[in-house]
PyMOL Python script that loads the backbone (N, CA, C, O; Angstrom):
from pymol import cmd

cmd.read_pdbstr("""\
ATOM      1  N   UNK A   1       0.813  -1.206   0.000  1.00  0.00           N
ATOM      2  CA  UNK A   1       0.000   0.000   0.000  1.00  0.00           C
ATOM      3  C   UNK A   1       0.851   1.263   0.000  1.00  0.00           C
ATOM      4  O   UNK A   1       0.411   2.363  -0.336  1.00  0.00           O
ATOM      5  N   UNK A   2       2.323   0.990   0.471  1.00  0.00           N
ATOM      6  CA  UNK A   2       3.447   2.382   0.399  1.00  0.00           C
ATOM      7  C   UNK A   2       3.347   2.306  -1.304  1.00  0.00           C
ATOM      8  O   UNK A   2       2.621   3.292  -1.432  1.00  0.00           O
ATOM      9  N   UNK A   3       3.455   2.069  -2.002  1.00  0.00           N
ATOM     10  CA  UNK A   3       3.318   2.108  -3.444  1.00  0.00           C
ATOM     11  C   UNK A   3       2.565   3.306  -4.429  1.00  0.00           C
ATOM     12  O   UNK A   3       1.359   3.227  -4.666  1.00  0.00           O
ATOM     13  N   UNK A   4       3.300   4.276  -4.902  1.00  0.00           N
ATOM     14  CA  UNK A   4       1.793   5.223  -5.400  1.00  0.00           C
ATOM     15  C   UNK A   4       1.132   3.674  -6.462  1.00  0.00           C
ATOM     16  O   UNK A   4       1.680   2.599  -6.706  1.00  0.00           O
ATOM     17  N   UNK A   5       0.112   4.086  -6.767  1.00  0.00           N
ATOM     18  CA  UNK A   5      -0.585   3.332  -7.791  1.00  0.00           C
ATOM     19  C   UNK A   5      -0.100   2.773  -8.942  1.00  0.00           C
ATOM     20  O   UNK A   5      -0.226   1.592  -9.264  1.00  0.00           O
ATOM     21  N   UNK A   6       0.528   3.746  -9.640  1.00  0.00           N
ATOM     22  CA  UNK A   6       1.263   2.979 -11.019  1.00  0.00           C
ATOM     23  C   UNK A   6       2.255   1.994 -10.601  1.00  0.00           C
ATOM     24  O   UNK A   6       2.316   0.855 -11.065  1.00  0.00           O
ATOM     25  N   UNK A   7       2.909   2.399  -9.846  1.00  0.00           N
ATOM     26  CA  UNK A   7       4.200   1.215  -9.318  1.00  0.00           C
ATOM     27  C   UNK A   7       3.127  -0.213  -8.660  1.00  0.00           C
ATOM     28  O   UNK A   7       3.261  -1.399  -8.962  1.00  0.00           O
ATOM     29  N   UNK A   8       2.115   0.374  -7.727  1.00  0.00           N
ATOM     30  CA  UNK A   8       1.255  -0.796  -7.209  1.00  0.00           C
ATOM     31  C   UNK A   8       1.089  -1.805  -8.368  1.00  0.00           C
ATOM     32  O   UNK A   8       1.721  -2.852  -8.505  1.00  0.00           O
ATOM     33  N   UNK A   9       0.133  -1.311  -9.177  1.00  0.00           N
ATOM     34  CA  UNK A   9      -0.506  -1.831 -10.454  1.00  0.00           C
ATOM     35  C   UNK A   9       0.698  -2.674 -11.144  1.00  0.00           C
ATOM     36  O   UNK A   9       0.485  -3.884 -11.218  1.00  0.00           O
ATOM     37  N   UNK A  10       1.538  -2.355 -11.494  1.00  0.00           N
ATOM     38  CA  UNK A  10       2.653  -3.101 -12.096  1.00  0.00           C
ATOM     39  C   UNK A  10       3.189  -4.418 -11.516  1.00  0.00           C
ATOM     40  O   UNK A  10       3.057  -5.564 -11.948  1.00  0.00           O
ATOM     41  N   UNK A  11       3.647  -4.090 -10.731  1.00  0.00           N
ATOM     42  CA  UNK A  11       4.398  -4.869  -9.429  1.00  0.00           C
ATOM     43  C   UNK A  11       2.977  -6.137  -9.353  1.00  0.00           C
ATOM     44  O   UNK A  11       3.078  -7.341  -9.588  1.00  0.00           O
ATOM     45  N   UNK A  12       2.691  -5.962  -9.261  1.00  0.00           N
ATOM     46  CA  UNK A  12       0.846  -7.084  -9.126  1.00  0.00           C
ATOM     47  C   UNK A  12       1.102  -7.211 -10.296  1.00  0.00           C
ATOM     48  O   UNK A  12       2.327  -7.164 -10.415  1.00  0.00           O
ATOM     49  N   UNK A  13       0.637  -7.343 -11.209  1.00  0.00           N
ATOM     50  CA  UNK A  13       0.579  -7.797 -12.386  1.00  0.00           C
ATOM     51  C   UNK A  13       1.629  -8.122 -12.872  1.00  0.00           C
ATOM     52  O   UNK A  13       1.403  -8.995 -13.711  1.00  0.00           O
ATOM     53  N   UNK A  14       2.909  -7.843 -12.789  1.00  0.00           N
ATOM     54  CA  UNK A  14       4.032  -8.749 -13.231  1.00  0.00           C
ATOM     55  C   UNK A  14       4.084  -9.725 -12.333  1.00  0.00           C
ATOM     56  O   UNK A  14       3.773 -10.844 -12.742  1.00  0.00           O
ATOM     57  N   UNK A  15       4.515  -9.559 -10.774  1.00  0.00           N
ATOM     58  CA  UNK A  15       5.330 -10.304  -9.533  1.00  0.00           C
ATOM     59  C   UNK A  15       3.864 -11.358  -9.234  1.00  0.00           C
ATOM     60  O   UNK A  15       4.118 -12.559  -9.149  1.00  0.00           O
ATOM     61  N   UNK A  16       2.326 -10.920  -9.073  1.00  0.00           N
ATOM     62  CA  UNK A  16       1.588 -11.783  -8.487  1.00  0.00           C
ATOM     63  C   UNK A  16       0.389 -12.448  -9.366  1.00  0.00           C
ATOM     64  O   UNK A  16      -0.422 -13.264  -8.929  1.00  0.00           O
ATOM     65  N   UNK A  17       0.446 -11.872 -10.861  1.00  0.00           N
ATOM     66  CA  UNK A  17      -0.139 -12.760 -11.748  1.00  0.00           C
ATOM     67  C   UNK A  17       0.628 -12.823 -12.977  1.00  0.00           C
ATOM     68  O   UNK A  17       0.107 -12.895 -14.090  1.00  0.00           O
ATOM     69  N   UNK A  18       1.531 -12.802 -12.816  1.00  0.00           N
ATOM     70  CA  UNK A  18       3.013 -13.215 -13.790  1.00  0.00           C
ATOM     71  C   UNK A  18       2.140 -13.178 -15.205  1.00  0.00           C
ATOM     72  O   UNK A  18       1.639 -14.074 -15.884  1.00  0.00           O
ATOM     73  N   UNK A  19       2.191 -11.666 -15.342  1.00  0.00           N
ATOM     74  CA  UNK A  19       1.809 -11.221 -17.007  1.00  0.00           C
ATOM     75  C   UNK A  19       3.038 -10.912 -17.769  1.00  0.00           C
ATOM     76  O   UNK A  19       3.994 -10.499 -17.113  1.00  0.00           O
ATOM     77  N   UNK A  20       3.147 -11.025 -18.848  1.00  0.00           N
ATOM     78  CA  UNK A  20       4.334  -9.979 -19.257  1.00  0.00           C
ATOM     79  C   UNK A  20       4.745  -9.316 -19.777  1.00  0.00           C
ATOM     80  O   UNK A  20       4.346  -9.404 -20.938  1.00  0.00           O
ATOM     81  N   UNK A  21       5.778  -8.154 -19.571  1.00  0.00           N
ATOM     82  CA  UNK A  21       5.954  -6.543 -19.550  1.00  0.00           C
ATOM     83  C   UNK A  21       4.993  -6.309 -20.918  1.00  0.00           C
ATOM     84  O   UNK A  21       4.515  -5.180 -21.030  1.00  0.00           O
ATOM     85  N   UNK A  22       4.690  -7.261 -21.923  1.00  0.00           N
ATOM     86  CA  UNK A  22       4.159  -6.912 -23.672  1.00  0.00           C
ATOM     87  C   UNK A  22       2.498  -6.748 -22.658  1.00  0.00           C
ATOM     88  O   UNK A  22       1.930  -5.657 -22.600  1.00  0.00           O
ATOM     89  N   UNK A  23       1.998  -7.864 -22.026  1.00  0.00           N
ATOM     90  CA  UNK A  23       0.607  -7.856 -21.152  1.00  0.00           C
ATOM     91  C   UNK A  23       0.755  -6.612 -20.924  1.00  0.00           C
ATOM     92  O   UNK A  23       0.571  -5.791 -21.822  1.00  0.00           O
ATOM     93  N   UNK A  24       1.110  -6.260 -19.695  1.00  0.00           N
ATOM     94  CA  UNK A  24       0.993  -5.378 -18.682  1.00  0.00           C
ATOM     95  C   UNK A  24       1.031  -4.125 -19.519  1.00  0.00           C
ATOM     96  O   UNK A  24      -0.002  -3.457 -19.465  1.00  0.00           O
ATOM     97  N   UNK A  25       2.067  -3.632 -20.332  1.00  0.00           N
ATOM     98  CA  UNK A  25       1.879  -2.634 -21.181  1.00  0.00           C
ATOM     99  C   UNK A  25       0.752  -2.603 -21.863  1.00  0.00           C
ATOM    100  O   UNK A  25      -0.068  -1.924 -21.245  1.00  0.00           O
ATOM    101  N   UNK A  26       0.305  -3.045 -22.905  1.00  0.00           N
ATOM    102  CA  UNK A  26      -0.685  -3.243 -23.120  1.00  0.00           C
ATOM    103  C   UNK A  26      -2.476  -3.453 -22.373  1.00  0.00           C
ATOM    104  O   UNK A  26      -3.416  -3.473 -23.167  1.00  0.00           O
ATOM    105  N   UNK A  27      -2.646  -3.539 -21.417  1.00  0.00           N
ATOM    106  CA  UNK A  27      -3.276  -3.647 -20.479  1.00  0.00           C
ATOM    107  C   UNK A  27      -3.201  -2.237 -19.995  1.00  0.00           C
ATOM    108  O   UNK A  27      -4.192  -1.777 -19.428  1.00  0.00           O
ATOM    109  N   UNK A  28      -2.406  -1.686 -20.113  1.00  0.00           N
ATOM    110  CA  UNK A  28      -2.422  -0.004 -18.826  1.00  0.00           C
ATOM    111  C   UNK A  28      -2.216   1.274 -20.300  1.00  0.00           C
ATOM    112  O   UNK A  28      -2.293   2.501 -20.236  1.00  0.00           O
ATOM    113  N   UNK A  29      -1.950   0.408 -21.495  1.00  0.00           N
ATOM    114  CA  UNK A  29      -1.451   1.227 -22.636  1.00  0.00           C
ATOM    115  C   UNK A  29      -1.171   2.458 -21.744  1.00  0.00           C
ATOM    116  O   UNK A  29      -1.643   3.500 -21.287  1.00  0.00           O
ATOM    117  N   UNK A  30       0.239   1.401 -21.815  1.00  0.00           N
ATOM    118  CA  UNK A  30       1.740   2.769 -21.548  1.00  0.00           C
ATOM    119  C   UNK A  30       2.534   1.630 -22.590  1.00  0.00           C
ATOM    120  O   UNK A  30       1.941   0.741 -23.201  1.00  0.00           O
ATOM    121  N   UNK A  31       3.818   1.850 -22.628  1.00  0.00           N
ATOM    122  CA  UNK A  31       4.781   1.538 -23.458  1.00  0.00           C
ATOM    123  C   UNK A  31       5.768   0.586 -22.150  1.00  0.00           C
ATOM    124  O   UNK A  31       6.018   0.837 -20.971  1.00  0.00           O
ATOM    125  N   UNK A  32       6.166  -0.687 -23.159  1.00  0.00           N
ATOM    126  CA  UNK A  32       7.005  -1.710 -22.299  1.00  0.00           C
ATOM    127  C   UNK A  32       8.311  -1.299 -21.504  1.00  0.00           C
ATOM    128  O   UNK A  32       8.979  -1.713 -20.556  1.00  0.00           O
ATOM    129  N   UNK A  33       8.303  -0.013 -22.625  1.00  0.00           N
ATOM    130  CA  UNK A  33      10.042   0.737 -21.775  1.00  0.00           C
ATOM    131  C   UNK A  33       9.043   1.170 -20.161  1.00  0.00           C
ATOM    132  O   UNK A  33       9.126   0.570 -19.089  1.00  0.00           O
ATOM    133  N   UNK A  34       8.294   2.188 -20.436  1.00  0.00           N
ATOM    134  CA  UNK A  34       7.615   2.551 -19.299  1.00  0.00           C
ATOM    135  C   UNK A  34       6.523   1.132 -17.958  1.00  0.00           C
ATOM    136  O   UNK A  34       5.826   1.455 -16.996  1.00  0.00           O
ATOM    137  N   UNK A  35       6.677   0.369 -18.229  1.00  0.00           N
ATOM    138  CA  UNK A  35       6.214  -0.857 -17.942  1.00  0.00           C
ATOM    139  C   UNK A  35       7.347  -1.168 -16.997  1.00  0.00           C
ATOM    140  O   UNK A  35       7.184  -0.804 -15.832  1.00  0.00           O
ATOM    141  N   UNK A  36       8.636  -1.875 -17.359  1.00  0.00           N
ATOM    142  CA  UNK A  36       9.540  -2.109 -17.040  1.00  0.00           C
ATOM    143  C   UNK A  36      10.157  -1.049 -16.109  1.00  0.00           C
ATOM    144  O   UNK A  36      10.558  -1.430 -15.009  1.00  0.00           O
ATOM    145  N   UNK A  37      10.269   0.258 -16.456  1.00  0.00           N
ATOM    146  CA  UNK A  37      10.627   1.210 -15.105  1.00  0.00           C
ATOM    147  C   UNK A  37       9.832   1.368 -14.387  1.00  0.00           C
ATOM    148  O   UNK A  37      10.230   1.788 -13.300  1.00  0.00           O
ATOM    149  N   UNK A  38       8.438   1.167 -14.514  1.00  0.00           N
ATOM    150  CA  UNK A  38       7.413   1.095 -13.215  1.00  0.00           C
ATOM    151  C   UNK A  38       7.695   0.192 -12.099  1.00  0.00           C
ATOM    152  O   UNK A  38       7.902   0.225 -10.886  1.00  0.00           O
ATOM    153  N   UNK A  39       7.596  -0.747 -13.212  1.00  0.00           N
ATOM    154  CA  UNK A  39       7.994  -2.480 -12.365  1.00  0.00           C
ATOM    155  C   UNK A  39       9.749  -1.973 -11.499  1.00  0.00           C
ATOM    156  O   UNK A  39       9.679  -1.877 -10.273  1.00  0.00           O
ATOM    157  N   UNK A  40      10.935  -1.735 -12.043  1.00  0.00           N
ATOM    158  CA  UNK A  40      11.599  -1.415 -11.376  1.00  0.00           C
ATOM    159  C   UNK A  40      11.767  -0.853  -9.863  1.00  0.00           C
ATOM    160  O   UNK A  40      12.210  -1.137  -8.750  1.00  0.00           O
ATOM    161  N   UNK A  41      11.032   0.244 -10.691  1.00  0.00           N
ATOM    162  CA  UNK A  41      10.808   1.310  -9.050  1.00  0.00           C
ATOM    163  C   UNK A  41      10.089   0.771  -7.947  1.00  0.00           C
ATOM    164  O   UNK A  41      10.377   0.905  -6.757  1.00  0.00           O
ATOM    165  N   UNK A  42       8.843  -0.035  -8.586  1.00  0.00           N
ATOM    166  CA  UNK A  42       8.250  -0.535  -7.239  1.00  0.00           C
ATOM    167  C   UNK A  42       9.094  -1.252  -6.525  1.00  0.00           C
ATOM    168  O   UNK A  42       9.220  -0.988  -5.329  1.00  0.00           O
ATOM    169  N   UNK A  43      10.053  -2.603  -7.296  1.00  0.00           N
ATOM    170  CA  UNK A  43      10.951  -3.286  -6.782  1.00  0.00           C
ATOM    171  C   UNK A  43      11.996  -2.481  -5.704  1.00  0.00           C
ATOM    172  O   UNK A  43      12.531  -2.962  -4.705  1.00  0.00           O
ATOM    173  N   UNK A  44      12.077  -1.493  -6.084  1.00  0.00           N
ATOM    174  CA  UNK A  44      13.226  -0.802  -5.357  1.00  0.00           C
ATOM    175  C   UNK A  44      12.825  -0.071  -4.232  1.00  0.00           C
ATOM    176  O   UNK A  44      13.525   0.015  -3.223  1.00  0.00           O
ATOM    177  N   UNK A  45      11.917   0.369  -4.337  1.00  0.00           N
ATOM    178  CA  UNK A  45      10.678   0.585  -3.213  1.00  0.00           C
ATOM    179  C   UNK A  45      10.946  -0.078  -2.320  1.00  0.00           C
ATOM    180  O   UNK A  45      11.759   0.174  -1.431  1.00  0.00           O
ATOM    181  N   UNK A  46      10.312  -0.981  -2.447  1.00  0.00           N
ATOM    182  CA  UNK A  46       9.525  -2.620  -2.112  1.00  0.00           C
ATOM    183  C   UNK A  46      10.972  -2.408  -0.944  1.00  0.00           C
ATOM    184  O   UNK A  46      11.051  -1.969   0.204  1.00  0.00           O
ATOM    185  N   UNK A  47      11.980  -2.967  -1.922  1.00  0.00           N
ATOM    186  CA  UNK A  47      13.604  -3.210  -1.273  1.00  0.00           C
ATOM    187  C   UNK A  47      13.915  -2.466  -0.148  1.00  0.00           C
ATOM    188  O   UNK A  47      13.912  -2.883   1.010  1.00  0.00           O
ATOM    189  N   UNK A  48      14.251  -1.070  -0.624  1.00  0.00           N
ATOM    190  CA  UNK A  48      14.353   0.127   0.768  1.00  0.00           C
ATOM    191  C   UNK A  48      13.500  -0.167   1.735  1.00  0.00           C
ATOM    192  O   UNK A  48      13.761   0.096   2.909  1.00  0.00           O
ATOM    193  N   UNK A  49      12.131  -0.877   1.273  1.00  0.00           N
ATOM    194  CA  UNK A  49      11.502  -0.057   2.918  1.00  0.00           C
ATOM    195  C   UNK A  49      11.609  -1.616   3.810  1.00  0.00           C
ATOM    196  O   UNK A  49      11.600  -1.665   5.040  1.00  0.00           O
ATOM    197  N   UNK A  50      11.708  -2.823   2.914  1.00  0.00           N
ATOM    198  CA  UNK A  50      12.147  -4.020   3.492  1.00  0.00           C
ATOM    199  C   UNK A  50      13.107  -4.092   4.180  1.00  0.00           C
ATOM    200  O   UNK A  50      13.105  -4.559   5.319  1.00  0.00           O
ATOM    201  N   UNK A  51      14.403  -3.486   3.394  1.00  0.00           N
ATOM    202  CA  UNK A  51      15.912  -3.830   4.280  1.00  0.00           C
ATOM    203  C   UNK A  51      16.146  -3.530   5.480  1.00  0.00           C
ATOM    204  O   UNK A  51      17.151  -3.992   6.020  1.00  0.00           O
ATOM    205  N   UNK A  52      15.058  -2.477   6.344  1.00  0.00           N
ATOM    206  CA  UNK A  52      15.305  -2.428   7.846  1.00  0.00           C
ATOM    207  C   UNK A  52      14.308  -3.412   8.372  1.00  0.00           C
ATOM    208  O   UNK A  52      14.433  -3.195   9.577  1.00  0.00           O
ATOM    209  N   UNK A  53      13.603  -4.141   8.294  1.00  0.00           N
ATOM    210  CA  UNK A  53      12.835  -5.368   8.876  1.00  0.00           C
ATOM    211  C   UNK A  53      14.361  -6.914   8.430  1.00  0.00           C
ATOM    212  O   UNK A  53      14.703  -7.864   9.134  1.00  0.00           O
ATOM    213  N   UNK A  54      14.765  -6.574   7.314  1.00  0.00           N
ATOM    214  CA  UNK A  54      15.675  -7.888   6.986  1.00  0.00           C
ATOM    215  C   UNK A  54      16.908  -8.085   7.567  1.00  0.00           C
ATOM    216  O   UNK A  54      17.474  -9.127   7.896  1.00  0.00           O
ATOM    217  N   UNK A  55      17.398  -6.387   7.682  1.00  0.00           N
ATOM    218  CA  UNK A  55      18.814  -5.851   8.415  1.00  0.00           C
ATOM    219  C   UNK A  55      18.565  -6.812  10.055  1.00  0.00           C
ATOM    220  O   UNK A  55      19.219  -7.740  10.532  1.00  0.00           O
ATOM    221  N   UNK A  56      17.221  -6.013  10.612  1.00  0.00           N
ATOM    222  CA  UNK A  56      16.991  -6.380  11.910  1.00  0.00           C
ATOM    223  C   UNK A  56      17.122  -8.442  12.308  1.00  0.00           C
ATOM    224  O   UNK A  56      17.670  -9.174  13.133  1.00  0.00           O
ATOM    225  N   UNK A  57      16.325  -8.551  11.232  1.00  0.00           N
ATOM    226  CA  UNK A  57      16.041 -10.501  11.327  1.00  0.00           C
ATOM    227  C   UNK A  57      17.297 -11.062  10.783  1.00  0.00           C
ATOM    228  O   UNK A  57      17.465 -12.256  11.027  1.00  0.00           O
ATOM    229  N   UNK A  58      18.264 -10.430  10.062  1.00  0.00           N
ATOM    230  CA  UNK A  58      19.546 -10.953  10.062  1.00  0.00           C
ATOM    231  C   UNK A  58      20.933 -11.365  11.212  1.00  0.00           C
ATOM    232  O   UNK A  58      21.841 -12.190  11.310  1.00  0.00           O
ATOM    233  N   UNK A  59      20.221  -9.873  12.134  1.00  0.00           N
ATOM    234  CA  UNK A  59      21.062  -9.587  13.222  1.00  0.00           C
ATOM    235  C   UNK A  59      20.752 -10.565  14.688  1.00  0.00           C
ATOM    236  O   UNK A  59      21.455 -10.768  15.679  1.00  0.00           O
ATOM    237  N   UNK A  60      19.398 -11.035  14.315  1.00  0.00           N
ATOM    238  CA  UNK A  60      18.827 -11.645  15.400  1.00  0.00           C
ATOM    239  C   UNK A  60      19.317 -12.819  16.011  1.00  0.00           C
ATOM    240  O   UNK A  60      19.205 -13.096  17.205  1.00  0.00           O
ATOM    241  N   UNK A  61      19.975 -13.631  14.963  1.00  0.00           N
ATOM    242  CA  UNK A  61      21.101 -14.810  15.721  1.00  0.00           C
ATOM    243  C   UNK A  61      22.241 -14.405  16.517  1.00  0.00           C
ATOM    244  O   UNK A  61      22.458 -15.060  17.536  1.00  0.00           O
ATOM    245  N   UNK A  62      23.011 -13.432  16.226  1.00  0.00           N
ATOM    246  CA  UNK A  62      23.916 -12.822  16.363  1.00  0.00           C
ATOM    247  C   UNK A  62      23.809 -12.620  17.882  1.00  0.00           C
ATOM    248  O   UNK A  62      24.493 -13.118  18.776  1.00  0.00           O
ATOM    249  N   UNK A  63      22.674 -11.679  17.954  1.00  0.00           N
ATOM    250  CA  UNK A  63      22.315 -11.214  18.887  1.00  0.00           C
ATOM    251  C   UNK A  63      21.805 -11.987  20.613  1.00  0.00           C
ATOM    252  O   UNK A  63      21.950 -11.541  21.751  1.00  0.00           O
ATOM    253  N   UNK A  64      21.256 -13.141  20.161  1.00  0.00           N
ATOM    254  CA  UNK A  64      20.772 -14.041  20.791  1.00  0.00           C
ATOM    255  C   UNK A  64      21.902 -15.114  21.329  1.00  0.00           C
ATOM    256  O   UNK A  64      21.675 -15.954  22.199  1.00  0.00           O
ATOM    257  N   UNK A  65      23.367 -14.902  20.542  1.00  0.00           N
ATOM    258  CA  UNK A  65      24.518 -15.776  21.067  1.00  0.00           C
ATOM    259  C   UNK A  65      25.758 -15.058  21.856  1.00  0.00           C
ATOM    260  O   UNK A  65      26.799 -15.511  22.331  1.00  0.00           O
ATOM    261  N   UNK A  66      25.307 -13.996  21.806  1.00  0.00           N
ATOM    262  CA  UNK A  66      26.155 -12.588  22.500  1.00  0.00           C
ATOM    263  C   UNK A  66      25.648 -12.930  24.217  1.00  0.00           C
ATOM    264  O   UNK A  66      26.370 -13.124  25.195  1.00  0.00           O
ATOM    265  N   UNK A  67      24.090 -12.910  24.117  1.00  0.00           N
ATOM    266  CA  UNK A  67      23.551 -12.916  25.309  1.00  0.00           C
ATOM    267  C   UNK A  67      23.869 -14.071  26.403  1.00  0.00           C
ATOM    268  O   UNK A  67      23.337 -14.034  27.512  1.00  0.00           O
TER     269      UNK A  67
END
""", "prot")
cmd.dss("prot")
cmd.show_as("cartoon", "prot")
cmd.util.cbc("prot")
cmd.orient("prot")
């Protein structure tokens, strides 16, 4: 839901009903170049706001053998 909409829309339709970039373009008529950097950005999104929940659950063994 952190997603504006176009990145939402993409990201779903490539990642959770595995269309592809020719679909999805076509479907939103935008262009596959613009398809593909949507899909990007959400990914990268997605990534940033993940890596402090993954940073944290990485550290958690670590942490638990210190103690």
């Amino acid at each position: 839901e952190a997603l504006p909409d176009a990145y939402r829309t993409v990201f779903l339709l490539a990642d959770i009903q595995h269309m592809s970039m020719k679909e999805i373009a076509e479907t939103l008529d935008i262009s596959v170049p613009n398809a593909k950097t949507r899909l990007h950005r959400a990914r990268t999104r997605l990534r940033q706001r993940l890596s402090h929940y993954l940073a944290a659950d990485a550290a958690a063994p670590y942490r638990a053998m210190a103690s």
